[in-house]
C-alpha positions as a Python dict, from the first residue, in 0.01 Angstrom:
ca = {
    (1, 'X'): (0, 0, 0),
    (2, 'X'): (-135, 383, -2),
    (3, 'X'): (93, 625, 98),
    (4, 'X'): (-35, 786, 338),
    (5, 'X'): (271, 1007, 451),
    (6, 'X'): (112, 1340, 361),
    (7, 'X'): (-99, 1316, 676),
    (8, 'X'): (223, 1441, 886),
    (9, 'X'): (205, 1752, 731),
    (10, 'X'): (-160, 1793, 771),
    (11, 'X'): (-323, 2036, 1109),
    (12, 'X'): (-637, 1878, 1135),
    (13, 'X'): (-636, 1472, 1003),
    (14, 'X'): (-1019, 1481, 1069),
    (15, 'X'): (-1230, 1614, 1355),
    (16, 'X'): (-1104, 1347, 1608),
    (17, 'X'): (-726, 1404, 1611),
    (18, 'X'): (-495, 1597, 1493),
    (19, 'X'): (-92, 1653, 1466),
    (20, 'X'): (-10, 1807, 1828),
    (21, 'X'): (204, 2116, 1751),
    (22, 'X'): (303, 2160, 2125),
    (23, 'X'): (397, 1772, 2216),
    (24, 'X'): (518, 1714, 1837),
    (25, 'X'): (294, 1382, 1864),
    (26, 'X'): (104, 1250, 1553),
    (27, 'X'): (-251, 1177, 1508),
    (28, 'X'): (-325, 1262, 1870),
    (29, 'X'): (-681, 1305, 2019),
    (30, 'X'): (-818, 1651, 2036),
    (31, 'X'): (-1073, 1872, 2114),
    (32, 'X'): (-1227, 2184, 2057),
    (33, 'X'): (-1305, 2361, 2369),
    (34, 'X'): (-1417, 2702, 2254),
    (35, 'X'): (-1574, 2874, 1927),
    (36, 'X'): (-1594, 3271, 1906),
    (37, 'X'): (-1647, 3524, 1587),
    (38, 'X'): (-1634, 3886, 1547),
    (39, 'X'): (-1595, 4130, 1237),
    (40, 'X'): (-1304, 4090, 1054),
    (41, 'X'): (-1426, 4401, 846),
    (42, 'X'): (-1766, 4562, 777),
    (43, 'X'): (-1896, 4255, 565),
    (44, 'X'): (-1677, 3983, 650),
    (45, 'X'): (-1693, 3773, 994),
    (46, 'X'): (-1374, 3606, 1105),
    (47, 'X'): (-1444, 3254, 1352),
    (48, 'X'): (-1150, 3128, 1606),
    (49, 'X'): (-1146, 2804, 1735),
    (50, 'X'): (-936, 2678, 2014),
    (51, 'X'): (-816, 2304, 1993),
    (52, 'X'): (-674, 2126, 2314),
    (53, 'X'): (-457, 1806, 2301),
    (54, 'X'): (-574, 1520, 2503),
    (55, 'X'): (-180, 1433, 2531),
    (56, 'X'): (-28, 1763, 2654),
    (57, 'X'): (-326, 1934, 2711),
    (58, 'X'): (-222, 2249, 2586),
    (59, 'X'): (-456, 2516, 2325),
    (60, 'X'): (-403, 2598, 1992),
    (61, 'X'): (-570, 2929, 1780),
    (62, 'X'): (-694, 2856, 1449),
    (63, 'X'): (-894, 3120, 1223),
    (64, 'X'): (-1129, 3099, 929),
    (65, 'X'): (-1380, 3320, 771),
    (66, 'X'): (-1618, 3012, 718),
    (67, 'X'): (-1861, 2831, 1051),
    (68, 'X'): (-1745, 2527, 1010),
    (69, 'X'): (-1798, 2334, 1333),
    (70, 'X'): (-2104, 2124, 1408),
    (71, 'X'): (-2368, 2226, 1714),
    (72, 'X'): (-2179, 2301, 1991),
    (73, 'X'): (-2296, 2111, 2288),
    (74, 'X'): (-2172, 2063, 2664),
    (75, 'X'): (-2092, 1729, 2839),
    (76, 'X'): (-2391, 1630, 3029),
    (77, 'X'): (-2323, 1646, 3383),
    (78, 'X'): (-1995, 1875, 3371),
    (79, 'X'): (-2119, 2169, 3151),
    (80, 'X'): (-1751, 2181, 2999),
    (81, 'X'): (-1769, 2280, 2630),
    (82, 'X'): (-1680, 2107, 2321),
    (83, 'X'): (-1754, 2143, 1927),
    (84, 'X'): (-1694, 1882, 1628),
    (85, 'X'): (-1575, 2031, 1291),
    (86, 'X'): (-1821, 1928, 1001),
    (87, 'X'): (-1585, 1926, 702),
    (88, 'X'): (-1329, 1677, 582),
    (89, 'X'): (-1054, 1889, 460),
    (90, 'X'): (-1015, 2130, 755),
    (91, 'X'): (-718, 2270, 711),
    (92, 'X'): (-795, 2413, 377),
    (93, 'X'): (-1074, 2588, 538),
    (94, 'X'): (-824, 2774, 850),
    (95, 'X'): (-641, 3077, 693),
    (96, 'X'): (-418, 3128, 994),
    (97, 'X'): (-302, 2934, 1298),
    (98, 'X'): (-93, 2960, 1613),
    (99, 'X'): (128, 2758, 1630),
    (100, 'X'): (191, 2752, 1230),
    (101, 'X'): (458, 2496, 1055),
    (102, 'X'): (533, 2289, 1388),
    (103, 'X'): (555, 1960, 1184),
    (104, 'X'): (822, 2064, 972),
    (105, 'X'): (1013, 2384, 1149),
    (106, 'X'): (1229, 2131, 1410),
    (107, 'X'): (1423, 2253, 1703),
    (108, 'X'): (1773, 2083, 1556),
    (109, 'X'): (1724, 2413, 1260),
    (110, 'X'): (1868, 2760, 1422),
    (111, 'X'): (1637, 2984, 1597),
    (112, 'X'): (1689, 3271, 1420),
    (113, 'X'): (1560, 3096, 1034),
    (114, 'X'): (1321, 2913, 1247),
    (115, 'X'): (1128, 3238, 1343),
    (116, 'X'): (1167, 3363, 1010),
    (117, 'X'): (1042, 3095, 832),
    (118, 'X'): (743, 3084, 1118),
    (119, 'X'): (663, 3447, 1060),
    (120, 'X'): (707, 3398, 667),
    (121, 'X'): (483, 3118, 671),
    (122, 'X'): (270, 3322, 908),
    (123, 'X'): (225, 3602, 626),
    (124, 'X'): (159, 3430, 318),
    (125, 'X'): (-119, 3241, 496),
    (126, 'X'): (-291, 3575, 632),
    (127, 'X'): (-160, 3749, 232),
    (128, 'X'): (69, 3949, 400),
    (129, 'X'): (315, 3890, 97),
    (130, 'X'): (579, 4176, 138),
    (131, 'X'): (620, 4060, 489),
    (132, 'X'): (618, 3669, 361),
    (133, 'X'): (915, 3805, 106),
    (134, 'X'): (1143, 3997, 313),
    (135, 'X'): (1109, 3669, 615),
    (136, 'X'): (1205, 3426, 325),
    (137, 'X'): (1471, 3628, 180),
    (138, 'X'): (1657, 3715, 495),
    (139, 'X'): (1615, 3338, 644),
    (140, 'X'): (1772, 3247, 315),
    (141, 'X'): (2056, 3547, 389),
    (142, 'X'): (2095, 3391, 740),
    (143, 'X'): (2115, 3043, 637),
    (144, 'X'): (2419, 3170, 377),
    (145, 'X'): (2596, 3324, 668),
    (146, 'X'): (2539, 3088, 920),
    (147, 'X'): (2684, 2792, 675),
    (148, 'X'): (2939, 3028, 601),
    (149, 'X'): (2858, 2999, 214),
    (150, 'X'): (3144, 3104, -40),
    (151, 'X'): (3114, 3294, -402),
    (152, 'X'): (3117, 3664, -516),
    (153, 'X'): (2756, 3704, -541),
    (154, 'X'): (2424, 3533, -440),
    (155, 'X'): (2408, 3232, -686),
    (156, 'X'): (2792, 3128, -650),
    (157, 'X'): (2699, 3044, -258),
    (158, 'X'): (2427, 2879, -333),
    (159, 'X'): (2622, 2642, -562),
    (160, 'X'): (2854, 2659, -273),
    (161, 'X'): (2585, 2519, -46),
    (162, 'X'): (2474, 2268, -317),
    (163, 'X'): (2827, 2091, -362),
    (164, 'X'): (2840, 2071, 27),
    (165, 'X'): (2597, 1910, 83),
    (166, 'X'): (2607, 1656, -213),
    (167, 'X'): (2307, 1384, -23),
    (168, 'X'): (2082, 1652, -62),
    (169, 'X'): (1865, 1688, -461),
    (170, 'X'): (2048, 1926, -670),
    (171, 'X'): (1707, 2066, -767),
    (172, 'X'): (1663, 2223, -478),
    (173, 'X'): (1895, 2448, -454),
    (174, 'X'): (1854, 2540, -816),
    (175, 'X'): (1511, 2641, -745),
    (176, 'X'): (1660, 2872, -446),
    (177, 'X'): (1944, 2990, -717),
    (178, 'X'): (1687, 3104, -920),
    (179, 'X'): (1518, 3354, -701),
    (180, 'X'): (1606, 3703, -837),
    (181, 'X'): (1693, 4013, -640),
    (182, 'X'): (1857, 3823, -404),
    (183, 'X'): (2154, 4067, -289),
    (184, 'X'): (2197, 4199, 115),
    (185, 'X'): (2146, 4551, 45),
    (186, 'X'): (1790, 4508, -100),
    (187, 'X'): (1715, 4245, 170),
    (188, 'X'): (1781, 4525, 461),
    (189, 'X'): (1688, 4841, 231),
    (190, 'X'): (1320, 4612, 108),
    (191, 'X'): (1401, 4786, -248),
    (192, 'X'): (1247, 4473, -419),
    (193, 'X'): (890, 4382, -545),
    (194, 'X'): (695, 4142, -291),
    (195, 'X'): (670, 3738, -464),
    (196, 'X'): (306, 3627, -586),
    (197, 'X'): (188, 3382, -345),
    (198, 'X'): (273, 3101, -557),
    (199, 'X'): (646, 3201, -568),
    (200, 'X'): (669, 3227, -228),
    (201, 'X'): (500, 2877, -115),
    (202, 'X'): (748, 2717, -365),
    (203, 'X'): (1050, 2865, -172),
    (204, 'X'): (939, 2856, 119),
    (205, 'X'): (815, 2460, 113),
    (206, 'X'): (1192, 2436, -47),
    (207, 'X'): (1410, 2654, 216),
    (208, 'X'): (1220, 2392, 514),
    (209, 'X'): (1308, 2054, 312),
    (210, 'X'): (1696, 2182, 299),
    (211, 'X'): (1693, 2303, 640),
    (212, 'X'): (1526, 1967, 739),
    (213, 'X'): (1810, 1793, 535),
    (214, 'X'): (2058, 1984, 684),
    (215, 'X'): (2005, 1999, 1081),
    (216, 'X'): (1765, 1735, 1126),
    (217, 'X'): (1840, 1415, 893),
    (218, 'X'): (2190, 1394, 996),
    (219, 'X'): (2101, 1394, 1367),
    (220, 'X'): (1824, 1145, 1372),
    (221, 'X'): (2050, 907, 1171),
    (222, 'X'): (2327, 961, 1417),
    (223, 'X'): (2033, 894, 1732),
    (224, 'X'): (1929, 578, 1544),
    (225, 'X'): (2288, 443, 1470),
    (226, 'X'): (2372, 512, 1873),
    (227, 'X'): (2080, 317, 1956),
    (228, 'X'): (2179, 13, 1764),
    (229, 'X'): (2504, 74, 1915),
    (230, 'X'): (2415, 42, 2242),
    (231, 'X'): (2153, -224, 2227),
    (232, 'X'): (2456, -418, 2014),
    (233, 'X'): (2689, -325, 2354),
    (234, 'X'): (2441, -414, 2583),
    (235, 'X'): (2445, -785, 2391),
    (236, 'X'): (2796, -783, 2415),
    (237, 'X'): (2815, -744, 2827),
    (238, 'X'): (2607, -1008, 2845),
    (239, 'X'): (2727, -1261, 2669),
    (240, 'X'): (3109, -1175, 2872),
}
């Protein structure tokens, strides 16, 4: 059977639903109720498009330089808006959107990394990259602190992080030992050069799978095991 998993961590699936970042439900019916341009700079025109979740109901922004939604038409009758997008990979056409990361930034991870991360993944998308850098390195400082990670410098607590958490893959937090110029003062002082954009999708896309295994795997195993626990108690009663 195809895997088909990478869906989840698609926007746009195709231009009938989509993966609601507001209600967190997947491949959910939407549609786009309004389509507006203007001038991003003298020679280049930015479009927005607003998508609204048949589920919760509630708008998201997305942004592209390219017009890629079909005639825009109006429900007979009602005069109420709505547009189709007219390319299969339309996610890969939107530069920035608002919400960003919702599929993979979860509530369980601490607010203070989760708006970094947002913001980081916010920057690199628009190629803000010194503003991607400095969110990544400081949710990276913040994640150090907040597990209370041990070692004289910068790659002894990640090590300290990797042999804590021993279900998680080792490689992972090799690639985050690897980053270089990773020391508090030039996080606060910025004294560092900005990552290409490759770099910083690469830790980025590895910071949210450790955070994920961290705060969120844990938690949904414990939610599942209570479940069976309780359907297993509620067998129990009966047959007494």
């Amino acid at each position: 059977m195809k895997d088909m998993s990478y869906l989840d961590r698609k926007y746009f699936i195709d231009k009938f639903v989509y993966n609601c970042p507001f209600c967190n439900r997947r491949n959910v019916e939407y549609t786009v109720v309004q389509v507006g341009e203007f001038n991003w700079s003298e020679t280049k025109t930015c479009f927005i498009y607003l998508a609204r979740c048949s589920s919760c109901t509630k708008v998201s922004m997305h942004l592209s330089h390219e017009n890629i939604v079909e005639k825009e038409q109006t429900y007979p009758g009602s005069g109420q808006f709505f547009a189709l997008f007219n390319v299969d990979d339309i996610d890969s056409n939107l530069f920035y959107s608002v919400p960003t990361s919702f599929f993979v930034i979860d509530s369980r991870i601490p607010a203070i990394i989760r708006e970094l991360i947002t913001e980081a993944d916010g920057c690199q998308k628009m190629n803000y990259l010194t503003g991607a850098s400095a969110c990544a390195r400081k949710a990276i400082y913040e994640l150090l602190l907040i597990e209370k990670a041990e070692g004289r410098d910068y790659e002894d607590k990640i090590k300290f992080l990797k042999h804590k958490y021993t279900s998680i893959d080792p490689e992972l937090f090799d690639i985050l030992a690897a980053v270089q110029d990773m020391t508090s003062d030039k996080i606060h002082e910025q004294s560092w050069d900005m990552w290409d954009s490759d770099n910083l999708k690469l830790i980025i896309e590895t910071l949210k799978t450790i955070l994920y295994e961290i705060y969120v795997t844990p938690k949904i195993k414990k939610e599942r095991l209570d479940t069976v626990r309780q359907l297993r108690e509620k067998i129990i009663k009966e047959k007494k």
